[in-house]
FIKOLZA-1660 file (N, C-alpha, C; in steps of 0.1 Angstrom, whole numbers, plus 5000, padded with zeros to 4 digits):
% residues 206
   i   px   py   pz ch aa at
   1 6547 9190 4133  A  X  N
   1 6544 9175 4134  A  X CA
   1 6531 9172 4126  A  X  C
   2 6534 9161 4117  A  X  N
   2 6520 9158 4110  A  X CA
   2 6503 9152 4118  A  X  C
   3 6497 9152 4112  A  X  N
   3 6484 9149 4122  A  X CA
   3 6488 9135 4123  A  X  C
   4 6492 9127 4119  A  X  N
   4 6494 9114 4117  A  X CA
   4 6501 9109 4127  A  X  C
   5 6513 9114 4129  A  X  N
   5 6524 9114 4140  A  X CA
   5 6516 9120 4153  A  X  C
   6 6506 9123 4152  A  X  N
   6 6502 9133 4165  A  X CA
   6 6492 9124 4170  A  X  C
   7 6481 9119 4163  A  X  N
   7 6474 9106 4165  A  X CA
   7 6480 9090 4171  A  X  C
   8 6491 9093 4163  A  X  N
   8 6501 9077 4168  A  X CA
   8 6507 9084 4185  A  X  C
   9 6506 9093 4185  A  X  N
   9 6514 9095 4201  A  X CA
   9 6499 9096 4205  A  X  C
  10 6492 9099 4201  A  X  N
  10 6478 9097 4215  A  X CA
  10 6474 9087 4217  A  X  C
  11 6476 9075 4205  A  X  N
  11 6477 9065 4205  A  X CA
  11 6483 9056 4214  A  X  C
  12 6494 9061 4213  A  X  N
  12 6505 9051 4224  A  X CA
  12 6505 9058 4236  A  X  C
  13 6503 9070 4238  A  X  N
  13 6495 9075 4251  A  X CA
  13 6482 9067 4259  A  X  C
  14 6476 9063 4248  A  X  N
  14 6467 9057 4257  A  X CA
  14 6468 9041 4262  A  X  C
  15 6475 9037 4250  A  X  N
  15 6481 9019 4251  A  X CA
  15 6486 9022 4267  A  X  C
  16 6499 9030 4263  A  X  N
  16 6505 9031 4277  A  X CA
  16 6499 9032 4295  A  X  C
  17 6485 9043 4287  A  X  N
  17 6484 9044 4306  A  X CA
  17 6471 9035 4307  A  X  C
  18 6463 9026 4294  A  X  N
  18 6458 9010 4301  A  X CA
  18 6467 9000 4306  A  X  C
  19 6481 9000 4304  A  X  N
  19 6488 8990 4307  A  X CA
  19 6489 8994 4316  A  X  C
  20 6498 9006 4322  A  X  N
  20 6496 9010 4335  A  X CA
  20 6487 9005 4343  A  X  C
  21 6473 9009 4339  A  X  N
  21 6467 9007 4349  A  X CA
  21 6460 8992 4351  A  X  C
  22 6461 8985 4344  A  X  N
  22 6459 8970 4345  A  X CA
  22 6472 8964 4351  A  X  C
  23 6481 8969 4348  A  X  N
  23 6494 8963 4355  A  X CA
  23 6487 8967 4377  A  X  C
  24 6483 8982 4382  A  X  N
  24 6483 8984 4390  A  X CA
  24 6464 8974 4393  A  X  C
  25 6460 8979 4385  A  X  N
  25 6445 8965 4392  A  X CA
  25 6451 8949 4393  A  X  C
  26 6458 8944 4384  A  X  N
  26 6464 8930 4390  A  X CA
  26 6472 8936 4406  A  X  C
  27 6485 8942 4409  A  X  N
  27 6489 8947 4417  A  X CA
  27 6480 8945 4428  A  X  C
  28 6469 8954 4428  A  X  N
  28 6463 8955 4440  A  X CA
  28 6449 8945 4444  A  X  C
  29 6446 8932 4431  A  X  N
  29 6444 8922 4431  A  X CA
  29 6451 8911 4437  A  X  C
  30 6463 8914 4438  A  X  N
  30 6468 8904 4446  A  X CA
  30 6473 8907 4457  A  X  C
  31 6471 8919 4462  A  X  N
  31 6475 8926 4479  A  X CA
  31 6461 8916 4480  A  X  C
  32 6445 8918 4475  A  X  N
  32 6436 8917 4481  A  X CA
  32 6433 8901 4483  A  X  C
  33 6439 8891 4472  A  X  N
  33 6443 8876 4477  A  X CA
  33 6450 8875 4487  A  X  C
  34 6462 8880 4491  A  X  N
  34 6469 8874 4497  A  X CA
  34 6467 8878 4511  A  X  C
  35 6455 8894 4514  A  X  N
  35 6458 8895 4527  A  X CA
  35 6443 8889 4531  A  X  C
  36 6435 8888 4519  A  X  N
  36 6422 8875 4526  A  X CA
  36 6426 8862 4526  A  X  C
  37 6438 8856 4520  A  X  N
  37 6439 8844 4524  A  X CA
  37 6450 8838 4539  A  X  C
  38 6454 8855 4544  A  X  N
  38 6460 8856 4555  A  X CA
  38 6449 8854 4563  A  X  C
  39 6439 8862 4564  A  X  N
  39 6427 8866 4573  A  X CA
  39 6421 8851 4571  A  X  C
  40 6421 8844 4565  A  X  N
  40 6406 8830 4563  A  X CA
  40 6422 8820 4573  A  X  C
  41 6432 8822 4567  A  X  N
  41 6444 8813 4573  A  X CA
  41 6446 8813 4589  A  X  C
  42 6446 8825 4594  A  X  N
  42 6449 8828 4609  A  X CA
  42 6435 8825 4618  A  X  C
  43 6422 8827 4610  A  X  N
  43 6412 8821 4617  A  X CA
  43 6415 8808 4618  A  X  C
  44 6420 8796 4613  A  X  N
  44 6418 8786 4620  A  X CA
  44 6431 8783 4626  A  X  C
  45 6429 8776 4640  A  X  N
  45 6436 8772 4653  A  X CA
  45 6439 8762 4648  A  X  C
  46 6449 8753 4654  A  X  N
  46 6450 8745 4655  A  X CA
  46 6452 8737 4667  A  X  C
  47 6436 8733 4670  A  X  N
  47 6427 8729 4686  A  X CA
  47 6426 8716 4683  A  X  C
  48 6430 8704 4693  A  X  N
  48 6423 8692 4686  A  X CA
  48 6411 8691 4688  A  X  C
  49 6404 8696 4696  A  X  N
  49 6390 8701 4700  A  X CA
  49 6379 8707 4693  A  X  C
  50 6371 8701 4688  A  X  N
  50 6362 8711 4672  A  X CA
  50 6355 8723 4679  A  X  C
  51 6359 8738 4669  A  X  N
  51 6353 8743 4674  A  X CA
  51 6341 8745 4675  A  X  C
  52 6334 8755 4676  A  X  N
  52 6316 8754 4684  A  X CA
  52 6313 8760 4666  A  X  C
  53 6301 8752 4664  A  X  N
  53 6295 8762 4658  A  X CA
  53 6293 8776 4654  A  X  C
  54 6295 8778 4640  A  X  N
  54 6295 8792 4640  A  X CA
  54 6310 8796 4639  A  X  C
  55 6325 8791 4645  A  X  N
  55 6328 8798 4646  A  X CA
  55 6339 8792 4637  A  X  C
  56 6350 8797 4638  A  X  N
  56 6359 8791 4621  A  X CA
  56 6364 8776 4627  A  X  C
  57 6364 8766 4618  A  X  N
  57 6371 8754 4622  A  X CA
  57 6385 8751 4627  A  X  C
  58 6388 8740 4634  A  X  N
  58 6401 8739 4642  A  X CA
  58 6409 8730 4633  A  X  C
  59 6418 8734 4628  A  X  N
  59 6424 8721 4622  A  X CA
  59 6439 8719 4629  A  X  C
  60 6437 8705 4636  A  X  N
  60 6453 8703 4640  A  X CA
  60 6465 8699 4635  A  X  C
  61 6463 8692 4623  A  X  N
  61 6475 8695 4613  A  X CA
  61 6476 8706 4604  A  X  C
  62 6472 8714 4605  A  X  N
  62 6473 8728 4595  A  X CA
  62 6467 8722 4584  A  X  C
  63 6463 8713 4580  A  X  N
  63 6461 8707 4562  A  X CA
  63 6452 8715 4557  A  X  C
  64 6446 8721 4563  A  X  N
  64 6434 8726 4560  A  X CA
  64 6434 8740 4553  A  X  C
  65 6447 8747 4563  A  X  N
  65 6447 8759 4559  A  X CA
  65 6455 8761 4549  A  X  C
  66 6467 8749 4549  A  X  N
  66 6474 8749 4531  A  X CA
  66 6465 8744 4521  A  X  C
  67 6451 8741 4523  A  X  N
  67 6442 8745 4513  A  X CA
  67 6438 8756 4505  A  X  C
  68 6440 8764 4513  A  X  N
  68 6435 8780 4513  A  X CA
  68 6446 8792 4500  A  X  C
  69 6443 8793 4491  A  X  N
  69 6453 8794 4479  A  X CA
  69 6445 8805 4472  A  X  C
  70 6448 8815 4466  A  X  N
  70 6441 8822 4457  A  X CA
  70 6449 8826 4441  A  X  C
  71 6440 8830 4433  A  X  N
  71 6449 8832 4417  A  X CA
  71 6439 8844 4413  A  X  C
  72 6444 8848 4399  A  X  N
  72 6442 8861 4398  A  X CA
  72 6436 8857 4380  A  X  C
  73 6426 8862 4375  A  X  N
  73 6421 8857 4363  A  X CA
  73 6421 8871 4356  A  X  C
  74 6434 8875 4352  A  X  N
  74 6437 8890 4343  A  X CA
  74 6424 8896 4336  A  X  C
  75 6423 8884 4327  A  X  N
  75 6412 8892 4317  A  X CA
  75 6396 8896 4322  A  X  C
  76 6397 8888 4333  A  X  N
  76 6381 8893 4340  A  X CA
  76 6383 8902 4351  A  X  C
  77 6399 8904 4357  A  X  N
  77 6400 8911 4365  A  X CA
  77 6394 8910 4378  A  X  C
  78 6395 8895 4381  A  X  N
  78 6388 8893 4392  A  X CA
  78 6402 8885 4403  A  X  C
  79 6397 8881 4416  A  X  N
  79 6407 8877 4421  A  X CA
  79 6399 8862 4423  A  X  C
  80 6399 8852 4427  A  X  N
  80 6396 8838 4431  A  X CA
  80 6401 8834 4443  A  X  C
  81 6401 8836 4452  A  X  N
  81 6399 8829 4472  A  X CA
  81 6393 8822 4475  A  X  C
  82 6405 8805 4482  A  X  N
  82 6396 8798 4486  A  X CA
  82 6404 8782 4488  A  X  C
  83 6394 8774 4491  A  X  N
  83 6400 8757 4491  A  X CA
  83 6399 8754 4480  A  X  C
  84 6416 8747 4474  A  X  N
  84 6416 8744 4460  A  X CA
  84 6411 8730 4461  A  X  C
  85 6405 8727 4447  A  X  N
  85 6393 8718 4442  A  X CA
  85 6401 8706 4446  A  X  C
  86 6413 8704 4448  A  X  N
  86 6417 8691 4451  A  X CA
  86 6420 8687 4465  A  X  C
  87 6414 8695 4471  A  X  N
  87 6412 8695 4486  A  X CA
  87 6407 8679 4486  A  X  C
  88 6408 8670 4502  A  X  N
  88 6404 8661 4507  A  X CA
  88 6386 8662 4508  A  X  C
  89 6382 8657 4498  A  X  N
  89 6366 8653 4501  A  X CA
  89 6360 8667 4498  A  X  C
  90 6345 8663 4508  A  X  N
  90 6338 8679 4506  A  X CA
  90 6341 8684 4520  A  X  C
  91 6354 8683 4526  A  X  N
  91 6353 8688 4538  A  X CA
  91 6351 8708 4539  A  X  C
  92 6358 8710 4532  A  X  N
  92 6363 8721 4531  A  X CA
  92 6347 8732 4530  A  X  C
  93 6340 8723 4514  A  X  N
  93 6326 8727 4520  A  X CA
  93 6317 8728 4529  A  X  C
  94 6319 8719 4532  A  X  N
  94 6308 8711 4546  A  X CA
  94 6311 8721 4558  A  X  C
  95 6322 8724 4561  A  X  N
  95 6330 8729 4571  A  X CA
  95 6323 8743 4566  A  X  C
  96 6321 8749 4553  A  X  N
  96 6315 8762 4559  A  X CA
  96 6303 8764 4556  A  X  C
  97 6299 8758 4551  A  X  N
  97 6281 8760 4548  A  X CA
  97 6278 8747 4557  A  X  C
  98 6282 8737 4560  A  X  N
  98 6275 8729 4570  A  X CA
  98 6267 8718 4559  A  X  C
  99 6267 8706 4567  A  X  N
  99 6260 8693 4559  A  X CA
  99 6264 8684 4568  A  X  C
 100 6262 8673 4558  A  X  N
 100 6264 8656 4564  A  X CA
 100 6275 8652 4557  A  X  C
 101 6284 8646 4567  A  X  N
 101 6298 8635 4565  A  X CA
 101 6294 8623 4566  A  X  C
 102 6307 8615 4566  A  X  N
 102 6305 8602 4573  A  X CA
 102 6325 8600 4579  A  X  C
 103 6318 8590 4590  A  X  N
 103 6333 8593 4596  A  X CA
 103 6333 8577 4605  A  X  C
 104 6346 8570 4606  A  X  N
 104 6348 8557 4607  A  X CA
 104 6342 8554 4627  A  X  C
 105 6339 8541 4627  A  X  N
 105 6334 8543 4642  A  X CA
 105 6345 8545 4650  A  X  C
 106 6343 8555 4662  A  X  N
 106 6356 8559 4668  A  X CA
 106 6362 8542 4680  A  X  C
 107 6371 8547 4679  A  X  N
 107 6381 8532 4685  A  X CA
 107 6387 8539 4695  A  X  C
 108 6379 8535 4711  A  X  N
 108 6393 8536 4723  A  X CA
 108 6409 8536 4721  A  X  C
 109 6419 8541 4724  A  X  N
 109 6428 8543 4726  A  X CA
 109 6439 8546 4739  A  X  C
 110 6442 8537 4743  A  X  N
 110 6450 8541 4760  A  X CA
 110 6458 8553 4759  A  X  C
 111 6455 8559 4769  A  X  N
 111 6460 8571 4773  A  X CA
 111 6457 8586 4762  A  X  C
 112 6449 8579 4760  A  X  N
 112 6438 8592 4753  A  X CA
 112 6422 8595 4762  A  X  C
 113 6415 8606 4757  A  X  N
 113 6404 8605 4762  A  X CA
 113 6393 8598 4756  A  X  C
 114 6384 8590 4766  A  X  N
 114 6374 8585 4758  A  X CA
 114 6361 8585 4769  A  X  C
 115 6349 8580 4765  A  X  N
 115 6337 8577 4769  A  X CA
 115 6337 8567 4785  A  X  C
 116 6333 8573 4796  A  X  N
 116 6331 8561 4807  A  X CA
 116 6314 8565 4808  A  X  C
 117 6306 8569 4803  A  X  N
 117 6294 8568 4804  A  X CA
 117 6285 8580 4789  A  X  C
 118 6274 8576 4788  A  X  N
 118 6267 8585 4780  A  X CA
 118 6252 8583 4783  A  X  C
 119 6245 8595 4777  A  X  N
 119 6232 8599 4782  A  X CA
 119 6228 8606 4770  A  X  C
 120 6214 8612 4769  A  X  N
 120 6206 8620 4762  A  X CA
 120 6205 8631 4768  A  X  C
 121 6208 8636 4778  A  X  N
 121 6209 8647 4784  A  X CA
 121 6221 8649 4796  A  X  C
 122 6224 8661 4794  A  X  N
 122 6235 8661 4805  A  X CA
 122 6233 8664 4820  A  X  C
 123 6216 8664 4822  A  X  N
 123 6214 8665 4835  A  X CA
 123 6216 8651 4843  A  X  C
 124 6215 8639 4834  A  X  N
 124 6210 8624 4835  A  X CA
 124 6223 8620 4836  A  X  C
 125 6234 8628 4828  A  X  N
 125 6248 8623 4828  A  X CA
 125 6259 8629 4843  A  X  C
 126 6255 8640 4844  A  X  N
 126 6261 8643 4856  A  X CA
 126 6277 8646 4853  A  X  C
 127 6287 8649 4861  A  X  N
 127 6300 8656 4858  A  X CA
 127 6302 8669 4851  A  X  C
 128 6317 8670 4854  A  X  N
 128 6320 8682 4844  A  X CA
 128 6324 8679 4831  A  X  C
 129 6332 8671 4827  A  X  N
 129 6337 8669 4811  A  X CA
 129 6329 8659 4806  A  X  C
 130 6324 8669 4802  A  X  N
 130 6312 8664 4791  A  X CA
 130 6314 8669 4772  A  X  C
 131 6311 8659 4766  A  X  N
 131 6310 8663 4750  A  X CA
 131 6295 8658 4743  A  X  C
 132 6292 8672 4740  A  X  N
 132 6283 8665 4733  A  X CA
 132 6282 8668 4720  A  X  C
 133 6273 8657 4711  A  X  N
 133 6273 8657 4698  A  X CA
 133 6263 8648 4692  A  X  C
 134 6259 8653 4680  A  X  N
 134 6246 8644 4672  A  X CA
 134 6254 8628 4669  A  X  C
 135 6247 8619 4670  A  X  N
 135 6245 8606 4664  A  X CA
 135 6238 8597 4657  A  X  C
 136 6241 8590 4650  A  X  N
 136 6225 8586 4642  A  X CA
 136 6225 8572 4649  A  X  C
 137 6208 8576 4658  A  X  N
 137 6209 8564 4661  A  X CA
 137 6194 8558 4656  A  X  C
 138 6191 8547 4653  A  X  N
 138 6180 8540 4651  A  X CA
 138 6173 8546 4637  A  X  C
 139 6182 8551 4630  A  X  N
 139 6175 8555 4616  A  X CA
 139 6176 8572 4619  A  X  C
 140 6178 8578 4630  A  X  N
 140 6175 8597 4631  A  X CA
 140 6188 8602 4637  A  X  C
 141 6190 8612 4634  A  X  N
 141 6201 8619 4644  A  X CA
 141 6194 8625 4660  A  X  C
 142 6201 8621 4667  A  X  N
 142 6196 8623 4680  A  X CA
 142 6209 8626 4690  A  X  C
 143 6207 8639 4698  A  X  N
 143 6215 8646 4705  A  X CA
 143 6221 8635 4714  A  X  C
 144 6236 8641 4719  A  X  N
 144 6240 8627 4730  A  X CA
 144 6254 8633 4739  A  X  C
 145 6255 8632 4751  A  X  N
 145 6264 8635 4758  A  X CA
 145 6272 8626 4765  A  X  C
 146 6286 8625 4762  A  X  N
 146 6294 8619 4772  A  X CA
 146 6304 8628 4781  A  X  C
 147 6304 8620 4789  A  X  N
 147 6314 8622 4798  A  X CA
 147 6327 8613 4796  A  X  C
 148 6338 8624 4793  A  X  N
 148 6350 8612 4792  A  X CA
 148 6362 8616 4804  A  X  C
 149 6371 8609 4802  A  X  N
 149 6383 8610 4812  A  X CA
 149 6393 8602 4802  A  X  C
 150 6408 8599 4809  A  X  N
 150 6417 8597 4800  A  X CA
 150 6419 8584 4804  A  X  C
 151 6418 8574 4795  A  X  N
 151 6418 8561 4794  A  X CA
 151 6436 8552 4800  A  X  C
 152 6437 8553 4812  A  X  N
 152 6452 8545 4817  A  X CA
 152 6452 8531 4823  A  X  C
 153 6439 8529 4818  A  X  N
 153 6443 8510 4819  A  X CA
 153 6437 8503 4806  A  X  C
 154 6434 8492 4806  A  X  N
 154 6432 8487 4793  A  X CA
 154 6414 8481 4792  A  X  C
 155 6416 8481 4807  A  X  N
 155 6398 8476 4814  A  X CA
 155 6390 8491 4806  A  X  C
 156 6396 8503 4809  A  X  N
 156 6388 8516 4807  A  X CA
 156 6390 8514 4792  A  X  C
 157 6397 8508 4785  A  X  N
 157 6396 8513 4764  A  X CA
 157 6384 8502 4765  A  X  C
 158 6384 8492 4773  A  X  N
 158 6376 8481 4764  A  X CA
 158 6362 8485 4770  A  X  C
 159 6361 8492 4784  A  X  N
 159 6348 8500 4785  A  X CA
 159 6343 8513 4775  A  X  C
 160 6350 8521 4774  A  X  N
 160 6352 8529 4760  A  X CA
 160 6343 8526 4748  A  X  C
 161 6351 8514 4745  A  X  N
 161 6346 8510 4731  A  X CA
 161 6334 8501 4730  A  X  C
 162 6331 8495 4745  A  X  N
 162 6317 8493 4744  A  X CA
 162 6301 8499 4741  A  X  C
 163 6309 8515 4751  A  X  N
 163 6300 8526 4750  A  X CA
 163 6300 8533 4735  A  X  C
 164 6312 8534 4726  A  X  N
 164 6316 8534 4713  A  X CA
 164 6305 8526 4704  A  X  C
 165 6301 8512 4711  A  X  N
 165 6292 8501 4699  A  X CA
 165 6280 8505 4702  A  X  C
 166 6277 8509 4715  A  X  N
 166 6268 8509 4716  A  X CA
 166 6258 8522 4710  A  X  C
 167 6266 8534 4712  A  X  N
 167 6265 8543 4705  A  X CA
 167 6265 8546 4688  A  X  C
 168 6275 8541 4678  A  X  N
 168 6273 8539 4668  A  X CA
 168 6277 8526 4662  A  X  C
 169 6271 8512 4667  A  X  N
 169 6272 8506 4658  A  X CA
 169 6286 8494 4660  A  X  C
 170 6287 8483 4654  A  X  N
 170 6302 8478 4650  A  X CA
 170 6311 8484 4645  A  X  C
 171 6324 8482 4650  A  X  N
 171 6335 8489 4645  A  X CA
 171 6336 8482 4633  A  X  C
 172 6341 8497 4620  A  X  N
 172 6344 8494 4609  A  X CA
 172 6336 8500 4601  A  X  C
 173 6324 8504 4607  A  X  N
 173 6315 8508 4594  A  X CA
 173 6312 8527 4595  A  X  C
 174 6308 8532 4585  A  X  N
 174 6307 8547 4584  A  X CA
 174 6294 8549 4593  A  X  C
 175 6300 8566 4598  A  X  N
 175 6288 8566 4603  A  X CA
 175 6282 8578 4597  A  X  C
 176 6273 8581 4596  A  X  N
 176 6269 8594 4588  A  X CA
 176 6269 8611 4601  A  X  C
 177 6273 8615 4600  A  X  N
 177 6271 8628 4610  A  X CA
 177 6268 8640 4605  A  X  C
 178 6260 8645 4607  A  X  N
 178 6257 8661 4609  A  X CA
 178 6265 8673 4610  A  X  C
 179 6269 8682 4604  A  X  N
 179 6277 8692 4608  A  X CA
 179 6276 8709 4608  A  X  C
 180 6277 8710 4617  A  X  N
 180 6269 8726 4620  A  X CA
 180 6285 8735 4613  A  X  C
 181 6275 8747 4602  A  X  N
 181 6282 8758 4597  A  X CA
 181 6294 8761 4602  A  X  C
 182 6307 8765 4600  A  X  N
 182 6319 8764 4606  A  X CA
 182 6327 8780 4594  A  X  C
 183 6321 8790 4592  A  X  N
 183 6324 8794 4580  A  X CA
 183 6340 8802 4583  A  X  C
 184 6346 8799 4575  A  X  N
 184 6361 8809 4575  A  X CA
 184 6366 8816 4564  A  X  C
 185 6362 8812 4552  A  X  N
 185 6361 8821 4541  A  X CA
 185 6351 8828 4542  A  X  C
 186 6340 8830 4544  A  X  N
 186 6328 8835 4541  A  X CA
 186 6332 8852 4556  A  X  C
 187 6339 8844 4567  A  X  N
 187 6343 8854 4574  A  X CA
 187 6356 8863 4569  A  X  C
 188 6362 8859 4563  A  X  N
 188 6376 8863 4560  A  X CA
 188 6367 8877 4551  A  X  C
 189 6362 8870 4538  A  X  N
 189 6357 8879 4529  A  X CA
 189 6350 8894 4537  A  X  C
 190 6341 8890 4547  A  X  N
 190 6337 8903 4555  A  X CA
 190 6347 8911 4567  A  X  C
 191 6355 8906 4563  A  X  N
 191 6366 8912 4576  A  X CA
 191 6376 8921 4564  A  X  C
 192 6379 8916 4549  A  X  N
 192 6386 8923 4541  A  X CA
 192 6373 8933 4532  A  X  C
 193 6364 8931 4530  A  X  N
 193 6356 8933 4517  A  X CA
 193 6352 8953 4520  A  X  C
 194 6349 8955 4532  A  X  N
 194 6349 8967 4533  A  X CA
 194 6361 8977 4533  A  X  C
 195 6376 8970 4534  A  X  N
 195 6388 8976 4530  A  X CA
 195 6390 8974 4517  A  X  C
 196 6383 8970 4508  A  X  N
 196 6387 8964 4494  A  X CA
 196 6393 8977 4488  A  X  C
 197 6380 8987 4486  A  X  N
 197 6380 8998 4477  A  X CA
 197 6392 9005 4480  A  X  C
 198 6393 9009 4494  A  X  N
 198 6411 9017 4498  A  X CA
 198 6421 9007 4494  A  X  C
 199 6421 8997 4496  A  X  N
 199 6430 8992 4494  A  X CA
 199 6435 8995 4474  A  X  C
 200 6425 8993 4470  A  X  N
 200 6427 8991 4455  A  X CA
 200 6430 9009 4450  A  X  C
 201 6422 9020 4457  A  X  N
 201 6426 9031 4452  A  X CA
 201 6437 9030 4453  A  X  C
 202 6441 9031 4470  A  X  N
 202 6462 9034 4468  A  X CA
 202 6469 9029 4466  A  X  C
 203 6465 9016 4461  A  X  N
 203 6478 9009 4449  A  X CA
 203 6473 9017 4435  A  X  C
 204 6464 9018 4429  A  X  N
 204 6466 9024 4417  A  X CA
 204 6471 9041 4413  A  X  C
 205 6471 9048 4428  A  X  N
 205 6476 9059 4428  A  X CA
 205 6492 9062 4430  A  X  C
 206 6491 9052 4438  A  X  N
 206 6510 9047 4435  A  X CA
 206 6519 9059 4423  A  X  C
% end
């Protein structure tokens, strides 16, 4: 065999086993999208009830979590996890690093729950079902507890929505709110990121 011919086969020896193995790092680039965007997906419930701070958000239409989408950028070899850019607003951010929204003034509804009293503290408010939450009142955010029950006459919406104006304002207008950290990618990534490495060896050993 000529040296020429012997060069072209080590040649294509090696073509061969980077394809290989770039074929197996995409492979095990996308085992590692798809089981973090399992893991950020099953963290959120769908509670109509927000969760507590700190812990992953509740979305009750799921919309949130068909946010959650990952792609694979070959030539940098990286993977990308996360809420795609054309998500609704900055919720998606807000929701995990935490900030300020704005959100329309809430409107009584019969046979839902709403407000029969509020206070600045829940010793002053008394009862069990109580919600509490920041409001901006008088120019600052300032802590605030109600007590609600489920609104079955039309006397209790229009008491409701009194406690509603009086709390933020005329209906119609935004209200600015506060929002504590909610992170679920940021947890997904530490619930996969220390399986990363195994995971990627035994696909490439395949």
């Amino acid at each position: 065999m000529s040296t020429g011919a012997s060069l072209k086969t080590i040649v294509d020896g090696q073509d061969k086993l980077r394809q290989l193995l770039d074929r197996k790092a995409v492979q095990a680039l996308n085992i590692l999208g798809a089981v973090t965007k399992k893991e950020a997906s099953q963290s959120i419930r769908r509670h109509k009830r927000p969760s507590k701070p700190g812990k992953p958000p509740s979305s009750p239409t799921g919309r949130l979590k068909r946010t959650i989408q990952y792609a694979i950028e070959r030539e940098a070899k990286t993977v990308v996890i996360g809420p795609v850019k054309n998500a609704p607003g900055s919720t998606p951010m807000i929701l995990e690093y935490g900030g300020t929204s704005e959100i329309d003034t809430p409107q009584a509804v019969l046979d839902d729950y709403g407000p029969i009293r509020w206070s600045r503290s829940s010793k002053q408010l008394g009862g069990r079902r109580q919600w509490s939450r920041r409001v901006y009142l008088n120019g600052k955010y300032t802590s605030v507890v109600e007590a609600r029950v489920k609104l079955k006459t039309q006397k209790m919406v229009d008491r409701a929505n009194r406690i509603f104006h009086e709390m933020y304002g005329a209906a119609g207008r935004k209200i600015p709110i506060r929002i504590a950290p909610r992170p679920y990618m940021r947890r997904a990534f530490n619930v996969i990121l220390p399986k990363a490495q195994q995971i990627i060896a035994s696909k490439i050993q395949e």
